[in-house]
C-alpha positions as CSV (number, residue, x, y, z in Angstrom):
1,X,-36.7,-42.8,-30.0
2,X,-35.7,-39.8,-32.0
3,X,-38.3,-36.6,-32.5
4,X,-38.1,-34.2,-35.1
5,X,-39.6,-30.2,-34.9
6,X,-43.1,-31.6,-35.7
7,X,-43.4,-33.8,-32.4
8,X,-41.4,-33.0,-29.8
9,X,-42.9,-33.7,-26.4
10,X,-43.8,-30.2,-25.7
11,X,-45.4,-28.7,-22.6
12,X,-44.4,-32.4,-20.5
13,X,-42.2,-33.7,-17.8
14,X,-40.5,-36.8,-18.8
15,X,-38.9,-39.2,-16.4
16,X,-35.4,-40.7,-17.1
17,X,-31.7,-39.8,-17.8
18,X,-31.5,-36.3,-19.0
19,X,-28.4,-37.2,-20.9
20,X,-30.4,-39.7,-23.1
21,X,-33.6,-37.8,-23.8
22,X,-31.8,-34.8,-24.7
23,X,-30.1,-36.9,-27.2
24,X,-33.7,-37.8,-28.9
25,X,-34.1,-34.1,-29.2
26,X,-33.2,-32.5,-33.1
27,X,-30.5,-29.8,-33.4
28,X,-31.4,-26.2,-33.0
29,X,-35.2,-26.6,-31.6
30,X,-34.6,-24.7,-27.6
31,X,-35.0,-21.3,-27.5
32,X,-33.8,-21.3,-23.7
33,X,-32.4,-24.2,-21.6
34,X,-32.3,-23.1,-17.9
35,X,-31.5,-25.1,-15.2
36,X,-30.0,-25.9,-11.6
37,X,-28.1,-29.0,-11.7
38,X,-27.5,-31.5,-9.0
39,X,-24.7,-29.4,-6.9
40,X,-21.2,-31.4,-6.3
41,X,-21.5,-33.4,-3.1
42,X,-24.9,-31.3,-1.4
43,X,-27.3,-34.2,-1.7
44,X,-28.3,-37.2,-3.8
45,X,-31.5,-36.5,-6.0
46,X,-31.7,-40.1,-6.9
47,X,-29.3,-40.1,-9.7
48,X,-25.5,-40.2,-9.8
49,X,-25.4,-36.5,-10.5
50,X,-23.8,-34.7,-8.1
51,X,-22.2,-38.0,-6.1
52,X,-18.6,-37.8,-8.0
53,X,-15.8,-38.3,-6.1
54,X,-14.1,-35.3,-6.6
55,X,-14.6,-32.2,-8.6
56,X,-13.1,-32.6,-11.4
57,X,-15.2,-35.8,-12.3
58,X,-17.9,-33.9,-11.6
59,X,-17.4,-31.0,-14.2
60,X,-16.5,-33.1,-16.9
61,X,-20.3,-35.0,-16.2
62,X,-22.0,-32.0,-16.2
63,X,-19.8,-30.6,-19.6
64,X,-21.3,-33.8,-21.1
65,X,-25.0,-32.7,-20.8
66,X,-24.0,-28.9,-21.6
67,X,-22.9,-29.7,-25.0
68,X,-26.2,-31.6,-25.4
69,X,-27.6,-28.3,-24.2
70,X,-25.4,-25.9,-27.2
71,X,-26.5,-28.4,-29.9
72,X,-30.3,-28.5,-29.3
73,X,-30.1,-24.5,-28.3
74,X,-30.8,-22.5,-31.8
75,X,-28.5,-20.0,-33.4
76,X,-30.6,-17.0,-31.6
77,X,-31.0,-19.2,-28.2
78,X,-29.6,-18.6,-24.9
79,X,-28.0,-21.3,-21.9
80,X,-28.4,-20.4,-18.2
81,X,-26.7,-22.8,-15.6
82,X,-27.3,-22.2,-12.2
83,X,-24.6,-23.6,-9.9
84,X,-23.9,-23.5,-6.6
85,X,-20.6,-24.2,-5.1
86,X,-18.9,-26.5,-2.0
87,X,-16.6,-26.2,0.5
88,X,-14.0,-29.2,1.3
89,X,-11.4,-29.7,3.8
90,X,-12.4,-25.5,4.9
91,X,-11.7,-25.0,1.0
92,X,-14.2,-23.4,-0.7
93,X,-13.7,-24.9,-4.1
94,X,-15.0,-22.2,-6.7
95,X,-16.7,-25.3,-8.8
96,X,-19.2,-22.9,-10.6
97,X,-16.7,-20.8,-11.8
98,X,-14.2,-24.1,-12.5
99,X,-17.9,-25.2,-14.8
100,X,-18.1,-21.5,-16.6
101,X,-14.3,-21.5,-17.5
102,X,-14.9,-25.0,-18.7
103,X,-17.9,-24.4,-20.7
104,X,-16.0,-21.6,-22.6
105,X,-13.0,-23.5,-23.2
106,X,-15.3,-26.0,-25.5
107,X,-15.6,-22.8,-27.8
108,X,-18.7,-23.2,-28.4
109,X,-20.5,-20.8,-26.7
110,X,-19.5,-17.2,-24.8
111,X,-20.3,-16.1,-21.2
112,X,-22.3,-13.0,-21.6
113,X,-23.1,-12.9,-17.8
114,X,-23.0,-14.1,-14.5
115,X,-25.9,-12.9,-12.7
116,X,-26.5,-13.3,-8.8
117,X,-29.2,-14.7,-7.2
118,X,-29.3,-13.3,-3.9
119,X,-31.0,-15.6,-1.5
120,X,-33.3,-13.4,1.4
121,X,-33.2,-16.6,3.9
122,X,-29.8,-18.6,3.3
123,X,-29.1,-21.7,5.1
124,X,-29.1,-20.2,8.8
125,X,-25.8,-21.9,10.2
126,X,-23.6,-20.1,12.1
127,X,-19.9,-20.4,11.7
128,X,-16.9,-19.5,13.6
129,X,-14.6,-19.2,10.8
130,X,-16.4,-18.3,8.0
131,X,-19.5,-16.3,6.4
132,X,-23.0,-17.6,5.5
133,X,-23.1,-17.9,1.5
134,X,-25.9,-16.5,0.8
135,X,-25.4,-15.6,-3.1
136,X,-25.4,-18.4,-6.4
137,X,-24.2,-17.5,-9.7
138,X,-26.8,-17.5,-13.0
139,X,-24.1,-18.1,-16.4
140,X,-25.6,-17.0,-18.8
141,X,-24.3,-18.5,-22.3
142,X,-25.0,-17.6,-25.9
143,X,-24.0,-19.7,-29.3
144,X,-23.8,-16.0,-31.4
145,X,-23.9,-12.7,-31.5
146,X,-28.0,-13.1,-32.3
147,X,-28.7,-14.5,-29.1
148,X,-32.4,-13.2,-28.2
149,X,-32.5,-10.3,-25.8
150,X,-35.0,-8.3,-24.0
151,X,-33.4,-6.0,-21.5
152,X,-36.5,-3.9,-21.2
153,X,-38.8,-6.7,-20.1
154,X,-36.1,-7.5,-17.2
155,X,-37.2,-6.5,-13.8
156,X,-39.8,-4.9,-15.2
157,X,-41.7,-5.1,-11.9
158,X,-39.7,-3.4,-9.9
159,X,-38.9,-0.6,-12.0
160,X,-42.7,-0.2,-11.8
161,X,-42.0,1.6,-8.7
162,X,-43.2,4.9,-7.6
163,X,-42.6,8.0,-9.7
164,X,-39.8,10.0,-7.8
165,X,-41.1,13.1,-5.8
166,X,-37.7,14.4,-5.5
167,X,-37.4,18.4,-6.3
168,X,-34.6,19.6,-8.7
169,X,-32.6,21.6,-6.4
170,X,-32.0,25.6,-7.4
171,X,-28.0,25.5,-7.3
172,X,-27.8,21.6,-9.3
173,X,-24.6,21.5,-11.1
174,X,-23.3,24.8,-9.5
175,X,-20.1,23.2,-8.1
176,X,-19.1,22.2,-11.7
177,X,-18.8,25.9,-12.0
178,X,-16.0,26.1,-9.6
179,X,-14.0,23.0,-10.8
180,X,-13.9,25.0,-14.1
181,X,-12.4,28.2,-12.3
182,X,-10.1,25.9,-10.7
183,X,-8.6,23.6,-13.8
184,X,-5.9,24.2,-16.0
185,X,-8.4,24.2,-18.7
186,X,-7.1,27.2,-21.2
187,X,-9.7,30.9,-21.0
188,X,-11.3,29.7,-24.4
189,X,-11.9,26.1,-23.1
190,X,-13.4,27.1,-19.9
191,X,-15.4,29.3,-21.9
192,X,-17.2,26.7,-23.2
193,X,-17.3,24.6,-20.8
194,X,-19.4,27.4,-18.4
195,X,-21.4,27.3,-21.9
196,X,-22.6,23.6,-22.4
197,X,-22.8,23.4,-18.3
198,X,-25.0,26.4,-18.2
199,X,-27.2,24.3,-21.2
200,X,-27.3,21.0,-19.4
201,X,-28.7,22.7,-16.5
202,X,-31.2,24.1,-18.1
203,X,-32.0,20.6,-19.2
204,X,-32.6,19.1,-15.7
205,X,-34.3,22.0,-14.5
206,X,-37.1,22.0,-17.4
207,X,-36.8,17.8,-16.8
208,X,-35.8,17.3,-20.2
209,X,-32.7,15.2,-18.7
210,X,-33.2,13.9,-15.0
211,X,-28.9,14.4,-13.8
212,X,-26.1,14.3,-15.6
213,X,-22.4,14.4,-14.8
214,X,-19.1,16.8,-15.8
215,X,-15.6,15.0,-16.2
216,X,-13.3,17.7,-16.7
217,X,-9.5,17.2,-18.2
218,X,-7.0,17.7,-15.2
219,X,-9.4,17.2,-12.3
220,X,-11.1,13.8,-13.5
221,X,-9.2,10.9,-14.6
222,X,-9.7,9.4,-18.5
223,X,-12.0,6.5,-18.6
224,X,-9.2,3.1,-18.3
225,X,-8.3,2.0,-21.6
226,X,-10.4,4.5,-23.5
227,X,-13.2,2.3,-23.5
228,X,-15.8,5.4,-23.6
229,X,-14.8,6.0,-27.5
230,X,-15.8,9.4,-28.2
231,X,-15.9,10.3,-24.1
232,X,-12.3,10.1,-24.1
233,X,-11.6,12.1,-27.3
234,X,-13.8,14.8,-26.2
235,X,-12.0,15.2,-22.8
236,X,-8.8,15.4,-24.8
237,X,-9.8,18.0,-27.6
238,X,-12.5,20.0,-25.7
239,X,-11.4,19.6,-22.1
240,X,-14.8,18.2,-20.7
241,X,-17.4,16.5,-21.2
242,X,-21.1,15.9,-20.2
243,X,-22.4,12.8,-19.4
244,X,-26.6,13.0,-19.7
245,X,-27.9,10.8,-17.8
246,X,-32.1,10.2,-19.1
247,X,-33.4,8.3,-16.0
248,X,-33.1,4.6,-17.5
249,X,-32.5,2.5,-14.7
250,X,-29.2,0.4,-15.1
251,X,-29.8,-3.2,-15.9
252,X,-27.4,-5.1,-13.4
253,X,-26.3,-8.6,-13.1
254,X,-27.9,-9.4,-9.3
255,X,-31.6,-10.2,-9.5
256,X,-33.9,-8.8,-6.5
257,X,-38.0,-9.6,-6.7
258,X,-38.7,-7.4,-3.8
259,X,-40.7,-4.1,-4.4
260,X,-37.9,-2.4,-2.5
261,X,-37.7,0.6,-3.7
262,X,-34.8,2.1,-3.3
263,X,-33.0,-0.6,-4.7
264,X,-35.1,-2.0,-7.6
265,X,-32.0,-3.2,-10.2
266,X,-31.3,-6.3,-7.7
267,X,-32.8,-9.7,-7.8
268,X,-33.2,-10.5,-4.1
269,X,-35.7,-14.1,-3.5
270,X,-36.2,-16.4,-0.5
271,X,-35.2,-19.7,-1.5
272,X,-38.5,-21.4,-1.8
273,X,-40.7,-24.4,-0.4
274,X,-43.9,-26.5,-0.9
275,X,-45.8,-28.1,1.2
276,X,-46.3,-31.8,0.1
277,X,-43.3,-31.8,-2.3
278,X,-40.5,-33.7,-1.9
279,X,-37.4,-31.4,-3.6
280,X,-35.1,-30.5,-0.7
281,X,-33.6,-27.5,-3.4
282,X,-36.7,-25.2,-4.6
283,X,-35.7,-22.5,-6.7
284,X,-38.2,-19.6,-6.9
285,X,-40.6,-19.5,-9.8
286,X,-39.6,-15.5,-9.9
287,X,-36.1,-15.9,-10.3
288,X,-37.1,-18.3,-14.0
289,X,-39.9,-15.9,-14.8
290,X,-37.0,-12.6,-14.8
291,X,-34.7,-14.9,-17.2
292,X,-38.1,-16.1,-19.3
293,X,-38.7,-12.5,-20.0
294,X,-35.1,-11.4,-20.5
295,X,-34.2,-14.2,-23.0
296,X,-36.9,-15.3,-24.8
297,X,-39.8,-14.5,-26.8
298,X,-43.8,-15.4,-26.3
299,X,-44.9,-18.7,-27.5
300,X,-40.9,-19.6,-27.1
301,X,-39.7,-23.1,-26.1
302,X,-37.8,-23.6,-23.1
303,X,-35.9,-27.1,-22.0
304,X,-34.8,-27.9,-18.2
305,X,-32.6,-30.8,-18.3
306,X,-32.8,-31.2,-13.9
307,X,-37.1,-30.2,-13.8
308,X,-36.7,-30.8,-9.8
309,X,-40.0,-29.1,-8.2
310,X,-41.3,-28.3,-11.5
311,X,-39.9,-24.3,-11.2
312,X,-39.2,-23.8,-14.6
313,X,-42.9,-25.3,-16.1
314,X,-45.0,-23.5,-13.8
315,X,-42.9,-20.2,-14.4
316,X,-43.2,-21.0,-18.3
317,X,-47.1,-21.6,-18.1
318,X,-47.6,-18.5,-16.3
319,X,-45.6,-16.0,-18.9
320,X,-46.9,-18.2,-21.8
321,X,-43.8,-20.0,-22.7
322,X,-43.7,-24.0,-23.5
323,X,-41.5,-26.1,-22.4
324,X,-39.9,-29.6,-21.8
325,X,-38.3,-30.9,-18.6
326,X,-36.3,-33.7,-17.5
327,X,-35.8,-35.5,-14.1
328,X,-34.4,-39.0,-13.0
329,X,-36.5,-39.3,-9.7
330,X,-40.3,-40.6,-10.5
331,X,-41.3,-39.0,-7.3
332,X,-40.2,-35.6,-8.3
333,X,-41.4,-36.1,-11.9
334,X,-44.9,-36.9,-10.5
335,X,-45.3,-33.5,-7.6
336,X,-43.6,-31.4,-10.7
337,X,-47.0,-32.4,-12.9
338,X,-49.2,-32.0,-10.1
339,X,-47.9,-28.5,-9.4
340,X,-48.1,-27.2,-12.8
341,X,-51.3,-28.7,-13.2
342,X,-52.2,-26.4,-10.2
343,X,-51.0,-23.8,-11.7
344,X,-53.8,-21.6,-13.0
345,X,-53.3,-20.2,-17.0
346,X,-53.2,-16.5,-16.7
347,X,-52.7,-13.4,-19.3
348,X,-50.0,-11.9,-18.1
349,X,-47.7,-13.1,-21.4
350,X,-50.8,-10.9,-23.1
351,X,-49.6,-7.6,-22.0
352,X,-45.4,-8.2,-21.7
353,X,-44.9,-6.6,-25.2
354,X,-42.0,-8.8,-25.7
């Protein structure tokens, strides 16, 4: 069976070899595939995912189903693999990195991030020679340059957090003052220097700008490579510069759910589990939901090749997203339905602005 845009099985769980129903699908119809494959050697799902004898066997399996993924993905679409890795003989054997390098050698797609999922309750196992992992990697992939991309709507939650009581202090920036005094800057450069410093001040104090920083030539060291353009000219030609900093919080590459405030750019989840259900690997609904609003658009069709618990659906029907999902094991096909058909509809994709 082959499906075209006008029927694809949209908004359902199907049960079977992922690699042969996401050959029925037509080029270019995903918006977002995201998904947590069987990981090399942790468990068998049912399937012969993840039983390979050795890594490399493994990879090239999994590189099979990611091409699937670039050709059904559209031009503006987005890939996220989620991958954890496996120690053997005390070796820990980097296999989602040995996947991401693989996946970009095909050419056919670019890594635009590897974002962290840091897990609040890791396996607790307790080793003499060795840490607890406690970390996975998210790889995020892109066919073009067009790839959809909504930074705001990313961990919007958290930076929902508390406006900031914190008073701007009389003597802010005053030290810059004396590094002037102190460089080898020439009398008219210093001269201007004290000028825009004196401005910038001004700035923060009527909260126009919330900080900012000085670089000054002599004292601070040129940005590596020049990679700050016009940063690196002006500490050249002027002797300083002024970096203005307007209170946007940095979008980082580790995802945190917590309302923690005093960290609220990091992605931080317990790995999760249902009662009744029979996935031994949950991966939290919020962790999907920050990557639904990040990379895709309302109304937006999303494909999860390994559907497991049924993550990806429920976190798709609560943000107003559609999607299709895969699994081999009938058992987990049928608790994934169930689950999402718990799952109440609610109008929070009303209000996300995306």
């Amino acid at each position: 069976m082959s499906y075209t845009d006008d029927n694809l099985p949209i908004d359902q769980i199907l049960c079977g070899d992922n690699l042969e129903l996401i050959r029925q699908l037509p080029d270019c119809c995903i918006q977002l595939v995201i998904t947590s494959p069987p990981y090399f050697q942790q468990r068998d799902y049912g399937g012969g995912m993840g039983n390979e004898k050795n890594v490399h066997e493994y990879i090239d399996t999994l590189l099979c189903l990611f091409q699937e993924c670039v050709r059904v993905v559209r031009d503006d679409g987005n890939i996220v693999f989620n991958i954890g890795d496996k120690y053997q003989d005390s070796n820990l054997l980097l296999v989602p990195y040995r996947f991401a390098l693989a996946a970009m050698d095909t050419g056919s797609v670019r890594l635009v991030n590897e974002i962290t999922w840091v897990k609040r309750n890791p396996t607790p196992r307790q080793f003499s020679r060795r840490l607890v992992s406690s970390t996975e990697p998210f790889f995020h992939f892109a066919k073009s340059d067009r790839y959809f991309y909504a930074p705001k709507a990313f961990l919007a939650k958290s930076r929902a957090s508390q406006p900031s009581k914190k008073k701007t202090s009389t003597n802010v920036g005053q030290r810059y003052f004396e590094i002037i005094d102190e460089s080898d800057l020439s009398e008219a450069e210093k001269s201007a220097a004290r000028i825009e410093l004196a401005e910038v001040i001004q700035e923060v104090k009527r909260g126009k700008t919330q900080s900012f920083r000085m670089k000054i030539r002599g004292i601070h060291a040129a940005p590596f490579g020049g990679q700050e353009g016009g940063r690196t000219l002006q500490l050249k030609n002027k002797g300083f510069t002024i970096i203005r900093i307007h209170g946007n919080k940095l979008k980082r590459d580790v995802i945190k759910t917590d309302d923690v405030i005093e960290t609220p750019d990091v992605i931080e989840t317990p790995v999760a589990t249902l009662k009744g259900n029979k996935h031994p690997a949950i991966y939290p609904v919020e962790v999907v939901e920050e990557f639904l609003h990040l990379l895709t658009p309302t109304n937006a069709l999303v494909l999860d090749p390994f559907m497991g618990s049924g993550s990806t659906a429920v976190a798709c029907k609560n943000l107003g997203r559609h999607y299709i999902g895969y699994d081999i094991n009938v058992e987990y096909c049928k608790d994934a339905r169930q689950r999402v058909d718990d799952t109440p509809i609610t109008m929070q994709h009303l209000f996300e602005g995306t």
